[in-house]
HTML snippet that shows the backbone in 3Dmol.js (N, CA, C, O; Angstrom):
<script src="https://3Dmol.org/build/3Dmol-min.js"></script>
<div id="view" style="width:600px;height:400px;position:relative"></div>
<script>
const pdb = `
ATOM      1  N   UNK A   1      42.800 -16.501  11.007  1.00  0.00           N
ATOM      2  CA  UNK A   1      42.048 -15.883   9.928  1.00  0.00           C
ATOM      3  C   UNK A   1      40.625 -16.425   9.795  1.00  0.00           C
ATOM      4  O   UNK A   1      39.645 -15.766   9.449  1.00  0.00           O
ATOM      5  N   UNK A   2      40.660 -17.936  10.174  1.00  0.00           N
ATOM      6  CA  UNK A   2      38.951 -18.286   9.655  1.00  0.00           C
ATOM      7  C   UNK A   2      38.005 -17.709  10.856  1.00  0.00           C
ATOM      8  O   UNK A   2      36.779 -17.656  10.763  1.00  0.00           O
ATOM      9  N   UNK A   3      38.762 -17.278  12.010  1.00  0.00           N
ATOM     10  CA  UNK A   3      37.851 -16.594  12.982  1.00  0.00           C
ATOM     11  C   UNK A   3      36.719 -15.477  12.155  1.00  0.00           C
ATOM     12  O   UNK A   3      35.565 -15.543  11.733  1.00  0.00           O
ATOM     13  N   UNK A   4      38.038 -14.239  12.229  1.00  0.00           N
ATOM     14  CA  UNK A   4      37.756 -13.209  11.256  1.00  0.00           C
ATOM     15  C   UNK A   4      36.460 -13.117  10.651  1.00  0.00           C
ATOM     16  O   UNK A   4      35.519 -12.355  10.873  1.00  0.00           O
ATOM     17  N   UNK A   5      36.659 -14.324   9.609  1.00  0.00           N
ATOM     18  CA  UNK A   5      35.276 -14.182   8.232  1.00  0.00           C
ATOM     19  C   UNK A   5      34.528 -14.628   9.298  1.00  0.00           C
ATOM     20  O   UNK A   5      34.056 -13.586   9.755  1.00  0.00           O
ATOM     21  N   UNK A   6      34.114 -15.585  10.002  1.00  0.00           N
ATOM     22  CA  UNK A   6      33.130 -16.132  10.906  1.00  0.00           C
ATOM     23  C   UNK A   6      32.869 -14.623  11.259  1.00  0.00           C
ATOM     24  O   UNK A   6      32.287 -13.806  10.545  1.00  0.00           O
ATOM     25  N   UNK A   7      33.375 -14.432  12.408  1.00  0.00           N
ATOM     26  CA  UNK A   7      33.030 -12.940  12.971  1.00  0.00           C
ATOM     27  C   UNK A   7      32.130 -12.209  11.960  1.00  0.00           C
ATOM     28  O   UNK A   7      30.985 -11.952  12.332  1.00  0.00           O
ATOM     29  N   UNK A   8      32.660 -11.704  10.253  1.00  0.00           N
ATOM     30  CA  UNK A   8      32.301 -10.951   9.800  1.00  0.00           C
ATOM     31  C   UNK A   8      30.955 -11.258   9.548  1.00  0.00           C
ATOM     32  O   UNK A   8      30.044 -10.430   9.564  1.00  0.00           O
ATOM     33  N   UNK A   9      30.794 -12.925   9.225  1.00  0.00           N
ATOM     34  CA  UNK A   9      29.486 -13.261   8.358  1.00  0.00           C
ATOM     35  C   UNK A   9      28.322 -13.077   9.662  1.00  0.00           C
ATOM     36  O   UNK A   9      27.278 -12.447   9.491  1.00  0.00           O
ATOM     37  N   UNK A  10      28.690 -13.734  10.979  1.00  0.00           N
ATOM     38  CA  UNK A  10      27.913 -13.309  11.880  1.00  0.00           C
ATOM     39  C   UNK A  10      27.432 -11.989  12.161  1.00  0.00           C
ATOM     40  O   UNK A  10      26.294 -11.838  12.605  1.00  0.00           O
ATOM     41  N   UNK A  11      28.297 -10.885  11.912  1.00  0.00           N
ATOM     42  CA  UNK A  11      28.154  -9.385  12.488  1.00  0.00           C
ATOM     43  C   UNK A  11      27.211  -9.124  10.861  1.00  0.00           C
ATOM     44  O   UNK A  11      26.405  -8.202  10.744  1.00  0.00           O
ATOM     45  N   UNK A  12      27.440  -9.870  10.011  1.00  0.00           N
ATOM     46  CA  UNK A  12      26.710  -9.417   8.579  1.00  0.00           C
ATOM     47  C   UNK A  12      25.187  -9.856   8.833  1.00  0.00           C
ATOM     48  O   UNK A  12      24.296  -9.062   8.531  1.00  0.00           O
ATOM     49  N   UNK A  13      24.917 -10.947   9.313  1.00  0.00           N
ATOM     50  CA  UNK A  13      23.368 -11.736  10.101  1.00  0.00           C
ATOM     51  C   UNK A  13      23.355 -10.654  10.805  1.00  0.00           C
ATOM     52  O   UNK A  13      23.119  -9.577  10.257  1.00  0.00           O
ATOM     53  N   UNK A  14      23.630 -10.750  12.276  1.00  0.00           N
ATOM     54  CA  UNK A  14      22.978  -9.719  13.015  1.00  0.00           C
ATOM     55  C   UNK A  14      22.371  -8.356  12.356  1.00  0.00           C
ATOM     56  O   UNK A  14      21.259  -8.123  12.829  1.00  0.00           O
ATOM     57  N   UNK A  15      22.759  -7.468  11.472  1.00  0.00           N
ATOM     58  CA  UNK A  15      23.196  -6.298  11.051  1.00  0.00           C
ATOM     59  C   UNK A  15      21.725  -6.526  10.210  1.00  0.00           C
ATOM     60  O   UNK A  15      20.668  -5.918  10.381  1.00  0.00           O
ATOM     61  N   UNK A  16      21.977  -7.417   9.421  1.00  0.00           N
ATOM     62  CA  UNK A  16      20.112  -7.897   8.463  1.00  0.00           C
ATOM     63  C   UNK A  16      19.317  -8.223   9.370  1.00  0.00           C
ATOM     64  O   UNK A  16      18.143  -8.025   9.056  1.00  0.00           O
ATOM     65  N   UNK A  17      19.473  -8.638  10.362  1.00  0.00           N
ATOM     66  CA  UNK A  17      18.391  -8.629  10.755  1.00  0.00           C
ATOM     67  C   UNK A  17      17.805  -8.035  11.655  1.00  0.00           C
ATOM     68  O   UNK A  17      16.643  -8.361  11.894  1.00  0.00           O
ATOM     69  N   UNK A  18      18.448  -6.973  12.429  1.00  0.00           N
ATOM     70  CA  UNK A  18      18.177  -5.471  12.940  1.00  0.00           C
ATOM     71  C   UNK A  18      17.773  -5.111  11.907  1.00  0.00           C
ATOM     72  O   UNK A  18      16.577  -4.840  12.020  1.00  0.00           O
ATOM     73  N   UNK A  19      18.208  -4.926  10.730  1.00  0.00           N
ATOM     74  CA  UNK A  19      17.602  -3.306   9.871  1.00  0.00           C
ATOM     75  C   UNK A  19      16.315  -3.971   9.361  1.00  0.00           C
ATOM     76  O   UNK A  19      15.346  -3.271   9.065  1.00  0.00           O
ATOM     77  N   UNK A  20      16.277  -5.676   9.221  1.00  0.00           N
ATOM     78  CA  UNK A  20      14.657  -6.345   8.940  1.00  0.00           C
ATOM     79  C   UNK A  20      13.547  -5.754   9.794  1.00  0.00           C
ATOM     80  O   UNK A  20      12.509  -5.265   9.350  1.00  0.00           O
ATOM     81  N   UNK A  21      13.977  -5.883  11.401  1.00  0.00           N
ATOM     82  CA  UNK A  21      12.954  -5.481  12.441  1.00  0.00           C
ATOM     83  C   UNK A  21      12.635  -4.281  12.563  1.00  0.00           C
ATOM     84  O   UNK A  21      11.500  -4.079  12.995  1.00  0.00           O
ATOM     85  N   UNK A  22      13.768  -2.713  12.134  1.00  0.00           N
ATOM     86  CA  UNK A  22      13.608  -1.817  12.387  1.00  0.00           C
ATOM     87  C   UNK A  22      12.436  -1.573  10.861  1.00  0.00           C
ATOM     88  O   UNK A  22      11.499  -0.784  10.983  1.00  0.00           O
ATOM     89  N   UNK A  23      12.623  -2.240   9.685  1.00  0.00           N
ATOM     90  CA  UNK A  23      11.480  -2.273   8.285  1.00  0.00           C
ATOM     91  C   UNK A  23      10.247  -2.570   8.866  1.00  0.00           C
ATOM     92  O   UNK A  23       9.314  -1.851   8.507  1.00  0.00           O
ATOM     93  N   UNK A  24       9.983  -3.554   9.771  1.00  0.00           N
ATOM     94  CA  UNK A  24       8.579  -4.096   9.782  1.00  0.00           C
ATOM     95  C   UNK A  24       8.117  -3.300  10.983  1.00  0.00           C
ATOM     96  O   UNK A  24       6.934  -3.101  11.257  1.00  0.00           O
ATOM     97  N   UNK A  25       9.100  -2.887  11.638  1.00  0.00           N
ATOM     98  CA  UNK A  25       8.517  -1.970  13.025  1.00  0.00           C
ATOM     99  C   UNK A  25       8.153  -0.428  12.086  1.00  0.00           C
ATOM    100  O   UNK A  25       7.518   0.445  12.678  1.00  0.00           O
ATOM    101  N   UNK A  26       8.480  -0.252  11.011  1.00  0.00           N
ATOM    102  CA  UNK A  26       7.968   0.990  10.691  1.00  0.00           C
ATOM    103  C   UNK A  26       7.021   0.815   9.855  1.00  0.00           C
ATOM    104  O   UNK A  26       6.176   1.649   9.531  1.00  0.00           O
ATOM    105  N   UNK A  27       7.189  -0.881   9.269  1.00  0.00           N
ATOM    106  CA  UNK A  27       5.752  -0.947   8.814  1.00  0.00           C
ATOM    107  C   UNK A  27       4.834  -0.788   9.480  1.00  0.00           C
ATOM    108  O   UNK A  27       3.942  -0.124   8.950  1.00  0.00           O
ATOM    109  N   UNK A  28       4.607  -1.222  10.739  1.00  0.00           N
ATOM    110  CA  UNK A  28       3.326  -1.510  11.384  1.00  0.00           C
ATOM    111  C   UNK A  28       3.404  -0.612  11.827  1.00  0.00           C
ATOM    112  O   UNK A  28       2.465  -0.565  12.621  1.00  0.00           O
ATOM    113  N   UNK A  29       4.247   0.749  11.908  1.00  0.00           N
ATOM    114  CA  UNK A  29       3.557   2.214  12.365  1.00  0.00           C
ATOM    115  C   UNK A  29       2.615   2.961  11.200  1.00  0.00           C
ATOM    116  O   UNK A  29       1.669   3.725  11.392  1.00  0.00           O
ATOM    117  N   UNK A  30       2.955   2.680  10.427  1.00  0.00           N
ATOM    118  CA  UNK A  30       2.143   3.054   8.987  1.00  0.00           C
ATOM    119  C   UNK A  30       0.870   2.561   8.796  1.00  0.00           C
ATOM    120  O   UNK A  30       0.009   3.210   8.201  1.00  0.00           O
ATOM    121  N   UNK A  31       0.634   1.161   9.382  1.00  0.00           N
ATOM    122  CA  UNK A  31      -0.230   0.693   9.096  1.00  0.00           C
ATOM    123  C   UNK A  31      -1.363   0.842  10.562  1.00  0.00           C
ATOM    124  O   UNK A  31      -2.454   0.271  10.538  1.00  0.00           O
ATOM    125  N   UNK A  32      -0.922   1.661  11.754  1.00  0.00           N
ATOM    126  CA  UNK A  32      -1.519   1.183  12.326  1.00  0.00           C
ATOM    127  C   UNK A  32      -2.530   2.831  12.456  1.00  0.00           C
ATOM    128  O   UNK A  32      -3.565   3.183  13.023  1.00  0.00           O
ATOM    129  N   UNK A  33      -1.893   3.224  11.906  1.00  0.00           N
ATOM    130  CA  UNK A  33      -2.904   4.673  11.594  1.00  0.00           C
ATOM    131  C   UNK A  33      -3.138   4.773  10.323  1.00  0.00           C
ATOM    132  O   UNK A  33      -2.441   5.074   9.354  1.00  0.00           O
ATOM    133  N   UNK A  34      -4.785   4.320  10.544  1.00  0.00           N
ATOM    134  CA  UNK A  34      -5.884   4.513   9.339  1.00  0.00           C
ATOM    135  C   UNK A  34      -5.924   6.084   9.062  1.00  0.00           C
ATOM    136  O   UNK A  34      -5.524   6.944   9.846  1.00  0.00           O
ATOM    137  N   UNK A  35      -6.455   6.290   7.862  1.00  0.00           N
ATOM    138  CA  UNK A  35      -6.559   7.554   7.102  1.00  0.00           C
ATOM    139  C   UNK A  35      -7.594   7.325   6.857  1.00  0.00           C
ATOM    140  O   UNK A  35      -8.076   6.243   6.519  1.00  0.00           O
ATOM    141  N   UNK A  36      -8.373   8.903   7.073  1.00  0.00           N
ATOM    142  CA  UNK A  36      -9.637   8.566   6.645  1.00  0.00           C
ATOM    143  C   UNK A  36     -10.052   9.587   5.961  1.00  0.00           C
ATOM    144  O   UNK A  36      -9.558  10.708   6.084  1.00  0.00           O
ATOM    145  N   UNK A  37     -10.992   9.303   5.178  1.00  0.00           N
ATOM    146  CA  UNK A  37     -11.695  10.604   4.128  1.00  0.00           C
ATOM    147  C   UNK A  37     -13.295  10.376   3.681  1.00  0.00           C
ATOM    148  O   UNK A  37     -13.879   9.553   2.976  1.00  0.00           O
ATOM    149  N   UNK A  38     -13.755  11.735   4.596  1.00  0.00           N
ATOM    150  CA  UNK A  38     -14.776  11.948   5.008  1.00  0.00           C
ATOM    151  C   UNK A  38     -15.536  10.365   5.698  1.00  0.00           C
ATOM    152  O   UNK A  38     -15.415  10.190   6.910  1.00  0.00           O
ATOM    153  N   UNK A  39     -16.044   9.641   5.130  1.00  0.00           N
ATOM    154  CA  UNK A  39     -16.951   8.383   5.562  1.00  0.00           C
ATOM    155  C   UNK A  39     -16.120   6.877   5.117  1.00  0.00           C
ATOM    156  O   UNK A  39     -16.512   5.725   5.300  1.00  0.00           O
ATOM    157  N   UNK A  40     -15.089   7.268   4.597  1.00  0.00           N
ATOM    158  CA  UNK A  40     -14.104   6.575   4.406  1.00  0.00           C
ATOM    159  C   UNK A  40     -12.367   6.208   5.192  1.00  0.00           C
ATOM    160  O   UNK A  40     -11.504   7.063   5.389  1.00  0.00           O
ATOM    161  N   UNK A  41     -12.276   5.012   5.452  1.00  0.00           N
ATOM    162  CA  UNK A  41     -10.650   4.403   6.277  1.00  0.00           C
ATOM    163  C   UNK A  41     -10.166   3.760   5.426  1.00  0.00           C
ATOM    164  O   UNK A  41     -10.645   2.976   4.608  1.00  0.00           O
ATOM    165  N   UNK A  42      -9.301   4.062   5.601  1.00  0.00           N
ATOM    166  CA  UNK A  42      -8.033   2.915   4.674  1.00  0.00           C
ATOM    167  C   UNK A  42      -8.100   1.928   5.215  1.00  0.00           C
ATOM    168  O   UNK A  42      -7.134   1.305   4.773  1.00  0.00           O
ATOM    169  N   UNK A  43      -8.720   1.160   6.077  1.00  0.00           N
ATOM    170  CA  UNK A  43      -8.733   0.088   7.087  1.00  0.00           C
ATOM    171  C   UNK A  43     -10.157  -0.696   6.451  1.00  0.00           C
ATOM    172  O   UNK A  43     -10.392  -1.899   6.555  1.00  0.00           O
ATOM    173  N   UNK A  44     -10.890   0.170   5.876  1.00  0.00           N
ATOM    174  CA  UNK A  44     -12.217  -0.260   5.216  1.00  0.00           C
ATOM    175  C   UNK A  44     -11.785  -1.441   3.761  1.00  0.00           C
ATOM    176  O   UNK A  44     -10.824  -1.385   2.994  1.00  0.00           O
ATOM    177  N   UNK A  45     -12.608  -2.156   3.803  1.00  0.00           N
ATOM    178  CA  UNK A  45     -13.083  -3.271   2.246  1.00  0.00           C
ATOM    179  C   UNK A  45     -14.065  -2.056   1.435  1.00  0.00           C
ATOM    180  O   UNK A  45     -15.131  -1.651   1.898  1.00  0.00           O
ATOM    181  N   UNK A  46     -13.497  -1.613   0.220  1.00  0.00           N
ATOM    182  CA  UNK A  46     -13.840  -0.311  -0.619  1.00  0.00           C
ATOM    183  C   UNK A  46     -14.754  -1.194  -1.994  1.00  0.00           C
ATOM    184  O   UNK A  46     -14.206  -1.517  -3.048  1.00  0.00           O
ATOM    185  N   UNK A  47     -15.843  -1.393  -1.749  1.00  0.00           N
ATOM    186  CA  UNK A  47     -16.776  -1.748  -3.203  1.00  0.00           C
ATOM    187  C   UNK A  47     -17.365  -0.561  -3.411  1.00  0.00           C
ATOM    188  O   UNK A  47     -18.109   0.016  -2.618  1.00  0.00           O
ATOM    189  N   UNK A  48     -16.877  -0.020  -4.982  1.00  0.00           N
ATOM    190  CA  UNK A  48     -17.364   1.317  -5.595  1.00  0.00           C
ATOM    191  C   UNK A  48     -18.241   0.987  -6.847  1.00  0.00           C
ATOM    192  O   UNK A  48     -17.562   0.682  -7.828  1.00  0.00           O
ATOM    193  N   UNK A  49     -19.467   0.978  -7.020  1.00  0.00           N
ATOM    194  CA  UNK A  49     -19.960   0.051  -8.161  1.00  0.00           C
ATOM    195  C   UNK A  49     -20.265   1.886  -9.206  1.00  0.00           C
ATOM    196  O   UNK A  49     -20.339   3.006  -8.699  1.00  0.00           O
ATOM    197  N   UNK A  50     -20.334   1.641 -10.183  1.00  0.00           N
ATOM    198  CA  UNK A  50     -20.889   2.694 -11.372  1.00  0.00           C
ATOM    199  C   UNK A  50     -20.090   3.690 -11.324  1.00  0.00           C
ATOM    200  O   UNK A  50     -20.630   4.568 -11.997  1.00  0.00           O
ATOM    201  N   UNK A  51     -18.805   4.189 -10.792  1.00  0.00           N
ATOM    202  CA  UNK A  51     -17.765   4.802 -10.141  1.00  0.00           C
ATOM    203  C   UNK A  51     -17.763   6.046 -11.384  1.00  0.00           C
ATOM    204  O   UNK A  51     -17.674   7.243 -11.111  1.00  0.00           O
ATOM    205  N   UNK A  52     -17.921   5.305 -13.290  1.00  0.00           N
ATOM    206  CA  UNK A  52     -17.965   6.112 -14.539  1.00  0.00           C
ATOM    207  C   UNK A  52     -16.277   6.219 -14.738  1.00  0.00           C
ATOM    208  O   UNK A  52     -15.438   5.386 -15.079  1.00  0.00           O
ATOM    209  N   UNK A  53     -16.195   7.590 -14.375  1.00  0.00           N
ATOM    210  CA  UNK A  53     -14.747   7.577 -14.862  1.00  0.00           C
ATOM    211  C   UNK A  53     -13.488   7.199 -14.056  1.00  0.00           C
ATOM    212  O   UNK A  53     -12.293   7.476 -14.156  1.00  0.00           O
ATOM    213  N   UNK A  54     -14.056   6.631 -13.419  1.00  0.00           N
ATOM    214  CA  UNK A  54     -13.092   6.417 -11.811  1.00  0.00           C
ATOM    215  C   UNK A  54     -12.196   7.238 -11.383  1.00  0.00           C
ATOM    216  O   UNK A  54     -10.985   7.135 -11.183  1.00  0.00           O
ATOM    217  N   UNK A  55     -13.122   8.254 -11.244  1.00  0.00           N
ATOM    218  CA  UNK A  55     -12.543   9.532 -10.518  1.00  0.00           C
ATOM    219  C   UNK A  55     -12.467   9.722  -8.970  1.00  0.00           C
ATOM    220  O   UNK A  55     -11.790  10.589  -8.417  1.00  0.00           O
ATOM    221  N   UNK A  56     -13.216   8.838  -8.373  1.00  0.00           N
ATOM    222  CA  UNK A  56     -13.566   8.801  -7.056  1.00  0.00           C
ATOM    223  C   UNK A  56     -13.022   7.764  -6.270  1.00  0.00           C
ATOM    224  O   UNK A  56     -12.934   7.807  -5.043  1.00  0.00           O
ATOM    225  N   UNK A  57     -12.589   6.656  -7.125  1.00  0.00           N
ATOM    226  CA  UNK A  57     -11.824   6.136  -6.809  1.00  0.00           C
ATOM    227  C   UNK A  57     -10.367   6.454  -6.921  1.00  0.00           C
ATOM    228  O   UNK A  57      -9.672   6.256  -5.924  1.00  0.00           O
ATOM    229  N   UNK A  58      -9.845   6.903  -7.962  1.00  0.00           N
ATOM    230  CA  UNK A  58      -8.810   7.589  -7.953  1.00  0.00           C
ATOM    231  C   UNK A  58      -8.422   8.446  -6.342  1.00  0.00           C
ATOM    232  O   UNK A  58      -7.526   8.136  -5.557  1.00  0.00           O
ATOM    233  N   UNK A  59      -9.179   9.305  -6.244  1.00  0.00           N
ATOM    234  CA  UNK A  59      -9.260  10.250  -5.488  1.00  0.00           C
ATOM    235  C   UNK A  59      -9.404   9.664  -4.118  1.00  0.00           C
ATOM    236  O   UNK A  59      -9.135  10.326  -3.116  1.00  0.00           O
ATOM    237  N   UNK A  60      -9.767   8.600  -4.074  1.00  0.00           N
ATOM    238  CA  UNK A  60      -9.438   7.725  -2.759  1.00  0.00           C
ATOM    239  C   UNK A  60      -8.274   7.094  -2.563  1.00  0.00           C
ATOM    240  O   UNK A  60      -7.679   6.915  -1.500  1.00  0.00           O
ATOM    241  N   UNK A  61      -7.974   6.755  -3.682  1.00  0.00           N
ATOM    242  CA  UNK A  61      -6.445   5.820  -3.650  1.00  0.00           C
ATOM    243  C   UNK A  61      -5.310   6.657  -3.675  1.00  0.00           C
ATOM    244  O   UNK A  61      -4.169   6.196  -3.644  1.00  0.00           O
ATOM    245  N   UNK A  62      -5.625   8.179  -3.743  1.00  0.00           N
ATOM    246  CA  UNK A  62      -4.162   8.531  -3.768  1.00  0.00           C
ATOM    247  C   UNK A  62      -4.517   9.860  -2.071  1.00  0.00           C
ATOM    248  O   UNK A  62      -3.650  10.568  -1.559  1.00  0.00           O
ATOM    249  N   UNK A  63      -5.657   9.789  -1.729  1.00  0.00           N
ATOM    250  CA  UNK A  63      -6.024  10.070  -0.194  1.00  0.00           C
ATOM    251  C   UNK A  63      -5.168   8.742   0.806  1.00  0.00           C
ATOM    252  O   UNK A  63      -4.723   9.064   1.908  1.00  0.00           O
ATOM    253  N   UNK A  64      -5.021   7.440   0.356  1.00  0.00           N
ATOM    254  CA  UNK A  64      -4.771   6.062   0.794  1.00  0.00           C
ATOM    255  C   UNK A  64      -3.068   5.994   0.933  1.00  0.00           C
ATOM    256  O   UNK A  64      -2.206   5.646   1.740  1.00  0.00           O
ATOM    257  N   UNK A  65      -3.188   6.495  -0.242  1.00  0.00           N
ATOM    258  CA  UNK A  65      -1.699   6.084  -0.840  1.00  0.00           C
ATOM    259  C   UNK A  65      -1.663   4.957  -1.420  1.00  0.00           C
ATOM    260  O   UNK A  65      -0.607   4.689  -1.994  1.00  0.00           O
ATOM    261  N   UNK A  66      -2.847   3.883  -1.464  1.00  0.00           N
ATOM    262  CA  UNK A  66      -2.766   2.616  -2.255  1.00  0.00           C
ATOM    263  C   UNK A  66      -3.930   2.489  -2.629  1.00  0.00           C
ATOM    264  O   UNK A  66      -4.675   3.409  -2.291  1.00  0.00           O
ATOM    265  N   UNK A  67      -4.534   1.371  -3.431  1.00  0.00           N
ATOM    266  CA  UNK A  67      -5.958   1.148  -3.683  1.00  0.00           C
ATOM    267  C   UNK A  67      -5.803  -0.313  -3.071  1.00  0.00           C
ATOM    268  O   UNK A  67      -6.791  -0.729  -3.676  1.00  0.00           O
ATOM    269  N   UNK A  68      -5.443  -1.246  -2.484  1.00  0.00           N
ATOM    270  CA  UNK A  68      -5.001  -2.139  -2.525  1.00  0.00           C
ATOM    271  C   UNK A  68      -6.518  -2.779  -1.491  1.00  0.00           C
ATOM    272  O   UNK A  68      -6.652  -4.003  -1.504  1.00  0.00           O
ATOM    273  N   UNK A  69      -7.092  -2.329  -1.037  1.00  0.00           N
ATOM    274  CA  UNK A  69      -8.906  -2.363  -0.438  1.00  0.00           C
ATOM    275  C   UNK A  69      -9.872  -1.800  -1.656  1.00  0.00           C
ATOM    276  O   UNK A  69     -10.960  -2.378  -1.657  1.00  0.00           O
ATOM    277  N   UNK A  70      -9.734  -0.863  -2.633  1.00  0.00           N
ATOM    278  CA  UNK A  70     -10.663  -1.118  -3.300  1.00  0.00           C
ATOM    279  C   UNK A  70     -10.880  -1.421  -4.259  1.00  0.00           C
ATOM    280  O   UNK A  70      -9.949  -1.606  -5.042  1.00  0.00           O
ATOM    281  N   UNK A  71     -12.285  -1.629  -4.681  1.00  0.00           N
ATOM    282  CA  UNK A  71     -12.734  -2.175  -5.996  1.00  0.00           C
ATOM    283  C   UNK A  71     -13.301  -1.255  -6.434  1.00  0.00           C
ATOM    284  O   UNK A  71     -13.554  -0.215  -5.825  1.00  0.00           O
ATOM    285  N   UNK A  72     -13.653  -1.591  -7.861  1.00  0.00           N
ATOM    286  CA  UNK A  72     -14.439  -0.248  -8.481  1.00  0.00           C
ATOM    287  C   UNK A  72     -14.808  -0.772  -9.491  1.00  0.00           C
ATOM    288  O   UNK A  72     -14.073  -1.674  -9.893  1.00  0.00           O
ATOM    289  N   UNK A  73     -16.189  -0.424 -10.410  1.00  0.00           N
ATOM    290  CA  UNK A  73     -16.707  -0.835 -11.328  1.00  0.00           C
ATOM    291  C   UNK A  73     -17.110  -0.015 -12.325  1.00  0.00           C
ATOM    292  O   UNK A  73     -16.761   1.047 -11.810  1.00  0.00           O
ATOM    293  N   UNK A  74     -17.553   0.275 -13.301  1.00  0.00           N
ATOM    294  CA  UNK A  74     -18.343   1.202 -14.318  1.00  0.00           C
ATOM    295  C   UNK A  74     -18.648   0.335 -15.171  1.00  0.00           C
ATOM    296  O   UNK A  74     -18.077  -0.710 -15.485  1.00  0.00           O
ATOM    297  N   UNK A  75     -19.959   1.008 -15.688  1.00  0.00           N
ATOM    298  CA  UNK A  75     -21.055   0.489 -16.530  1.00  0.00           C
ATOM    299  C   UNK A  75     -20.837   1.124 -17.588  1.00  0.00           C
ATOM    300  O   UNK A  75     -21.959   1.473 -17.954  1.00  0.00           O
ATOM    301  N   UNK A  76     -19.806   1.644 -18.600  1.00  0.00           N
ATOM    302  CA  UNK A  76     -18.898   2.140 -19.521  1.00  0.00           C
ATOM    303  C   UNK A  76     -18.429   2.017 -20.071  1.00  0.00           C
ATOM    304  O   UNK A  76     -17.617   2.942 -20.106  1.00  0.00           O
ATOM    305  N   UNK A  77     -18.163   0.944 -21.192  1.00  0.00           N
ATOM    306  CA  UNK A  77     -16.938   0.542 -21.901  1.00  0.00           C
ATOM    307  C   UNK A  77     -15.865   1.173 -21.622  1.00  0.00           C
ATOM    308  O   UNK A  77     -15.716   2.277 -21.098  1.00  0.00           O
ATOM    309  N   UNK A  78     -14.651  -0.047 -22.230  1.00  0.00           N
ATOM    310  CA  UNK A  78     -13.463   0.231 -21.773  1.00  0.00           C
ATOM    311  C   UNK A  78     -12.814   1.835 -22.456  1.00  0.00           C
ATOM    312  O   UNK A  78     -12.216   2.763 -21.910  1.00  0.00           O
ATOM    313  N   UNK A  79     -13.297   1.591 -23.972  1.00  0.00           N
ATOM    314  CA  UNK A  79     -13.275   2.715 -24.930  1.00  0.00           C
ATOM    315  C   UNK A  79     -13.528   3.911 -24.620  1.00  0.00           C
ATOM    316  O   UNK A  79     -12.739   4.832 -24.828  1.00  0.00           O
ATOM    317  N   UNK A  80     -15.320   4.114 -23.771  1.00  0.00           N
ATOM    318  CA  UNK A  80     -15.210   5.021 -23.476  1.00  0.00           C
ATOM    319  C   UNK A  80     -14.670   5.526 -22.459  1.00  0.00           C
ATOM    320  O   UNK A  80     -14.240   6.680 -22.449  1.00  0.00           O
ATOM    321  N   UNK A  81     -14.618   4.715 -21.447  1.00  0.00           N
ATOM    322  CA  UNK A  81     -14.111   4.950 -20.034  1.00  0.00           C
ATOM    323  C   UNK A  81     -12.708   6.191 -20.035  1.00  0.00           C
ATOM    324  O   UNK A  81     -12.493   7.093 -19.225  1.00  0.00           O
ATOM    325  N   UNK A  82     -11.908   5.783 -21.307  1.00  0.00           N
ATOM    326  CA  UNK A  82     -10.561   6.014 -21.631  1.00  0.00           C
ATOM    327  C   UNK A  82     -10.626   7.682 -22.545  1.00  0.00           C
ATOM    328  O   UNK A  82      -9.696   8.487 -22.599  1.00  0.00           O
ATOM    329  N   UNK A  83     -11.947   7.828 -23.156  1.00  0.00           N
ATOM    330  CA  UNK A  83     -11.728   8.660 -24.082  1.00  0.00           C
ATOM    331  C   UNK A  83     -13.381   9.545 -23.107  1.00  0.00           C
ATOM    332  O   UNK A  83     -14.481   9.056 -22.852  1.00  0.00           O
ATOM    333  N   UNK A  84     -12.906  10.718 -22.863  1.00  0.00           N
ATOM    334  CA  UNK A  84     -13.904  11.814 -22.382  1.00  0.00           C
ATOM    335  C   UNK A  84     -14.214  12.608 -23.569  1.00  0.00           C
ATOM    336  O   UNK A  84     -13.552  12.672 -24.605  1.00  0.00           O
ATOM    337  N   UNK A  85     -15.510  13.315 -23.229  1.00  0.00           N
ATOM    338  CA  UNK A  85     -16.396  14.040 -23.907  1.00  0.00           C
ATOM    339  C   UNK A  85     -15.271  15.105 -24.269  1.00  0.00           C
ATOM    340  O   UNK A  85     -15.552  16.091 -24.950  1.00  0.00           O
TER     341      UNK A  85
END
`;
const viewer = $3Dmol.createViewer("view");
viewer.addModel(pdb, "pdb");
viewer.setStyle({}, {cartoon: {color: "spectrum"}});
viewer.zoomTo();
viewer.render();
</script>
C-alpha cells in the first residue's frame, strides 16, 4: 500500500508540473506578439502626459488588454476628471 500513495503523490508532481510548463509556454506565446495601434506596441514604455479625461489611454489599454506599460497624467483635478461637462 505505501507504494501506491508514493506512486500517486509522484504522478500528482509530474501532472503540476506539465500543466505549469504548458501555462508559461502559453504565456510566452502571448507575450511574444506585440499589438500594435497605429504608432503604438504593447512592447513600448507608454508616458501619456495631459491625457484630460483619459480617454486615450483607456483606449490603449483595452487595444493592450492591460495598461501595465502605461502611464498617464492630467492637469485636471481629481473632481473634475470624474465629473464631465
Amino acid at each position: 500500500m505505501p507504494r501506491k500513495s508514493k506512486k500517486k503523490r509522484v504522478c500528482k508532481k509530474k501532472l503540476g508540473f506539465i500543466q505549469q510548463q504548458q501555462q508559461q509556454e502559453w504565456w510566452k506565446k502571448e507575450e511574444d506578439e506585440p499589438k500594435w495601434v497605429t504608432h503604438y506596441c504593447s512592447d513600448h514604455q507608454i508616458l501619456l502626459v495631459g491625457d484630460g479625461d483619459f480617454s486615450f489611454s483607456l483606449s490603449l489599454a483595452k487595444a493592450f488588454g492591460s495598461a501595465s506599460n502605461i502611464v498617464a497624467s492630467s492637469l485636471d483635478t481629481y473632481g473634475f476628471s470624474l465629473n464631465p461637462i
